[in-house]
N, C-alpha and C positions, 0 to 999 in steps of 0.2 A: 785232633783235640786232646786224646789220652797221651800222646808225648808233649802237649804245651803245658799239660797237670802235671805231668812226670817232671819235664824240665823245670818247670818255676819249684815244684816241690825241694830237689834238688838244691836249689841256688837258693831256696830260704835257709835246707842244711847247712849249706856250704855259708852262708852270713853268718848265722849263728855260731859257726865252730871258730869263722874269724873271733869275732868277739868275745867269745871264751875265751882263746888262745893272747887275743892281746893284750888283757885286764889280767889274765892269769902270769904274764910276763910283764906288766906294769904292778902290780900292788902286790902280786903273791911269790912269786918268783925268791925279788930279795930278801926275804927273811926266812930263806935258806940259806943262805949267806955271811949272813952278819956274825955268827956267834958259832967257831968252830966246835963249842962243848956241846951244842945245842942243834937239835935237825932244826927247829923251828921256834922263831922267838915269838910266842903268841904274844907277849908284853906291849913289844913294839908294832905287831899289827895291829890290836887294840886302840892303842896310843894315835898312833896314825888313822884311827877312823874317819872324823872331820878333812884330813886333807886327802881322802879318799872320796868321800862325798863331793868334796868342791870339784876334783874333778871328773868326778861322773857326770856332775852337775853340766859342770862347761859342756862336757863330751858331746853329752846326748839332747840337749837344748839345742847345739848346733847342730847336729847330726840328723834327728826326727824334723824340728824347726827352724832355725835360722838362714840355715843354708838353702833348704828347699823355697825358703818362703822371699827371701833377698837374693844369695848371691846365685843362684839360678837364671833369675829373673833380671840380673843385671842391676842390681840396688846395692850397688857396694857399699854406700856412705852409709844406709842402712843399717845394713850388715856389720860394717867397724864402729856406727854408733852405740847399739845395741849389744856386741860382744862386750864392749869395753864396760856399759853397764853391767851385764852379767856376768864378768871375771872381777868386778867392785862388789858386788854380792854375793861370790864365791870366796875371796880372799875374806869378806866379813863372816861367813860361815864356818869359813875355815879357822880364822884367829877366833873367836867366841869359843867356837867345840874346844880347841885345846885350849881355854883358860877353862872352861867347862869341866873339861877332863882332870885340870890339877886341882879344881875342886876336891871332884867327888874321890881323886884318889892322888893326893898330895906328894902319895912316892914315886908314884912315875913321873916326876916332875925331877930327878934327882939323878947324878952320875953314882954309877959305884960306888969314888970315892965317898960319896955324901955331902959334898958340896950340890948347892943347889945351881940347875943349870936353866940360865935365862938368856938365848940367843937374842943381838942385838936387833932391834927394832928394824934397821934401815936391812939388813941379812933378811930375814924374815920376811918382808915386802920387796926384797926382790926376788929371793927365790920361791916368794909363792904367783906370783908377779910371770918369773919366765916358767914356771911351769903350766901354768893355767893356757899362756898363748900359747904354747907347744902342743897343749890337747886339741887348743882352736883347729890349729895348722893338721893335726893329727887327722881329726874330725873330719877335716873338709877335704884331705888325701885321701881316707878310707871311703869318704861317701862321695868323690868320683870316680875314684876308681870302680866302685859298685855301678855308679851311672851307667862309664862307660862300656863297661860290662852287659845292661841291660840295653842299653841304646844298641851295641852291638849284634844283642842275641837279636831284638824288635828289627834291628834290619836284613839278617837273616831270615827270619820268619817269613817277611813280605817279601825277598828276594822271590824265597820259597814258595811262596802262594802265587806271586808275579808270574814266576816257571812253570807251575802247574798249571793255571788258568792261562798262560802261553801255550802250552802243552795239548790241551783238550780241544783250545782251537784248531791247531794243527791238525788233531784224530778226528775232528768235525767236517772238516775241509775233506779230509781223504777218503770220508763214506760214502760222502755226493761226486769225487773225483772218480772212484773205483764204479760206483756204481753207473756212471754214465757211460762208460769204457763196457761194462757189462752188457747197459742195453744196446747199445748200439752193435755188439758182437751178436745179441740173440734177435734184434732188429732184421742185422744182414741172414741170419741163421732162417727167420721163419721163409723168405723169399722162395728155397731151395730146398727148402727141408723139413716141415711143418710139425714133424713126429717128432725131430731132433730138437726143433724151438721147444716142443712142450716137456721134454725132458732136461734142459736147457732150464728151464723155469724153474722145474724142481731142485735142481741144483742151485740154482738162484738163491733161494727162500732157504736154502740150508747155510747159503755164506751169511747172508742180509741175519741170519737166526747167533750168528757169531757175532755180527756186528753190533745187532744190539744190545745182545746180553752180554759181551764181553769186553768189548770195544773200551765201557766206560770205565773198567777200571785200572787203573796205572800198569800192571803186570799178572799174564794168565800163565798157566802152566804154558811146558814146551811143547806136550801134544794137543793141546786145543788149539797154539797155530800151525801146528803140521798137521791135523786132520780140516783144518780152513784152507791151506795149498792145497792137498789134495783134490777137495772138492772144488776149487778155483781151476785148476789141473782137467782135470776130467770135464768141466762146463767148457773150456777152453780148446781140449782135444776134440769136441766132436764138431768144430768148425773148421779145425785142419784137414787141408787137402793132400793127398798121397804124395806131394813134393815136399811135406815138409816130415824133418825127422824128430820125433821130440821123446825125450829120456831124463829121467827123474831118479834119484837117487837118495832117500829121508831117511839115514843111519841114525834114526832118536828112538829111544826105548817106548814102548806104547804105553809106559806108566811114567813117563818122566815129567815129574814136579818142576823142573827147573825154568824160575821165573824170565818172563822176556816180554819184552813190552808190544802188545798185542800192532796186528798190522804193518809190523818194520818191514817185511819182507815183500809185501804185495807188489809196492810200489816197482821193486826192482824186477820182480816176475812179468809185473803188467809191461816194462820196455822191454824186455826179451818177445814179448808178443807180439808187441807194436812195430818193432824197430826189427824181428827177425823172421819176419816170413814174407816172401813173394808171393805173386801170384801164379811165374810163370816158369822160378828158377828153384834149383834144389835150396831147399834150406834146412836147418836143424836148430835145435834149442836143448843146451842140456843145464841142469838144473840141480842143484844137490845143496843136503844141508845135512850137519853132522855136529855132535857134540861131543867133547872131551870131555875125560875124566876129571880134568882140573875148573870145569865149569865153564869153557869158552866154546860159542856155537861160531863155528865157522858156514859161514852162506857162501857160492859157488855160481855163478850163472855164465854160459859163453852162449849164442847163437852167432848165425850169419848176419852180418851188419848189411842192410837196406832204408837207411835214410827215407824219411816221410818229406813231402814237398812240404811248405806252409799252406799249400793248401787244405792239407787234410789234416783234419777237425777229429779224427777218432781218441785222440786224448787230450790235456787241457794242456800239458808240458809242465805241469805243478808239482804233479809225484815226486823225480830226483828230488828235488830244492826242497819237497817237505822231509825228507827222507833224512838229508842232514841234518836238518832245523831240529828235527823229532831227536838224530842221533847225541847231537853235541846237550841237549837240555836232559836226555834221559841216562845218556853215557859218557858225559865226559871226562874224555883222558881215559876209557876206557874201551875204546873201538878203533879198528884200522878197516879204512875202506879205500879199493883202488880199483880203477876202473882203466883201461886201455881200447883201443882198435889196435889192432895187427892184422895184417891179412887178411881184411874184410871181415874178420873176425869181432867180436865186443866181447869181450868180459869184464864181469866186476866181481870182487870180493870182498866180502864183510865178514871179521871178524869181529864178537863183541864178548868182553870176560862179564859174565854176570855172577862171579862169586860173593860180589858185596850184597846182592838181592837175596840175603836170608829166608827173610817173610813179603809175604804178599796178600791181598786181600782175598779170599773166596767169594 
């Protein structure tokens, strides 16, 4: 909400400075010009008051109304009915003021010489004639350009709400995804081990405690999801069995601020569990994540590849797929992710540059 105040604020400055800028090079400009003895012929600005008015007149009649109200709306005949009246009522305002003016000040009615100077009738009604439609035409380039401008930013905005409320979906989906992958791990855990289920719980209620309070906001620091792996880690180790070998490796500072969009990683830890342990054969899992100084977290995972039949129901198979969905709306063009088998092998890797994520919400 404070950058839609900030941006509109913004883009009233930036109309406003147009508009200086083009009146200050329509009316004021040339008479610095005119008269190399002189910076400035106040005379002739004066003089030229009335054809200054007629057209502001035009300008901003179409500009605030005409256009908004007809050729918007697709009322063209409207629109050219209506100008033509008010360029007949500007050209009359205009021709009155300067007979107005040689009233009240009969010299400025005169050349140097002193000869009196009276441009012809048919001169006069045309060049007040083509400059008035020139404002028209002016008027309605500046006020869509500005349109398009706003219609541009309004559909960014909603792009941007679109992606966010795409976004939370997705982090909605993966709470109830993770968590059932959970119970079902402390399900099979109490059968065999009742002391370790109940510890198993407590670790539970420490992840679920990240979930909710952190879950909902765009991006957390880097160590509140490295101390959520951990604890993910540790719930997860004490259901492995002496065949399996598993090693971790978290090279992130225990103060590090660096924003990351909560949850990215689960997903890919949760298949390394799913997809790398047997029951009967050696397996391992190793697991690292690590951040560089130029702000990019490089994520690490390899285990032993053992394929799940379709029969088995221990995960939903929605993780990966959320995984990217989440990456391409929260990073794009900013992540490399690659995944292989070799040698009954699986690894995947995620890199993600979060240098763009200055600030973040607390």
């Amino acid at each position: 909400m404070k950058n839609r105040i900030r941006n509109n604020t913004a883009s009233t400055y930036a109309v406003i400075l147009v508009h200086v800028l083009l009146w200050s090079m329509i009316v004021v400009a040339p008479y610095f010009f005119i008269d190399r003895e002189r910076l400035f012929r106040w005379d002739l600005f004066i003089r030229s008051t009335p054809d200054t008015l007629g057209l502001l007149l035009v300008f901003y009649v179409n500009y605030f109304l005409l256009i908004k109200q007809f050729l918007f709306k697709g009322k063209t005949r409207e629109f050219i009915l209506y100008n033509l009246l008010l360029i007949v009522a500007a050209a009359v305002l205009m021709h009155f003021g300067n007979d107005l003016l040689r009233l009240i000040n009969p010299e400025q009615a005169t050349r140097r010489g002193g000869r009196r100077f009276r441009p012809s009738p048919w001169l006069f009604v045309i060049r007040n004639l083509t400059t008035l439609v020139t404002m028209v035409g002016l008027s309605v380039a500046l006020k869509m350009t500005f349109r398009w401008f706003e219609v541009e930013s309004e559909r960014k905005e909603l792009e941007k709400a679109k992606s966010e409320a795409e976004l939370q979906n997705m982090k909605n989906q993966i709470s109830p995804h993770f968590l059932l992958n959970t119970l079902n791990n402390i399900y099979a855990l109490v059968e065999f081990n009742p002391s370790r289920a109940q510890q198993a719980v407590l670790d539970l209620s420490k992840l679920l405690r990240h979930i909710l309070y952190d879950n909902d906001k765009p991006l957390v620091p880097l160590r509140q999801e490295v101390d959520f792996i951990k604890n993910y880690v540790d719930l997860m180790r004490i259901r492995l069995a002496d065949n399996v070998k598993l090693n971790t490796r978290l090279s992130v500072k225990t103060d590090s601020d660096t924003p990351i969009a909560p949850l990215i990683f689960i997903s890919l830890i949760e298949n390394a569990f799913k997809h790398g342990i047997s029951g009967d054969k050696p397996s391992f899992i190793d697991i690292s994540l690590s951040e560089t100084p130029d702000r990019k977290i490089e994520f690490v995972s390899r285990n032993s590849h053992y394929p799940k039949s379709e029969a088995d129901k221990s995960g939903s198979g929605i993780g990966l797929e959320l995984v990217k969905k989440r990456l391409e709306m929260a990073y794009p063009g900013r992540y490399q992710w690659n995944s292989e088998i070799a040698d009954d092998t699986y690894s995947t890797t995620l890199i993600i540059d979060t240098k763009e994520d200055y600030s973040y919400e607390e």
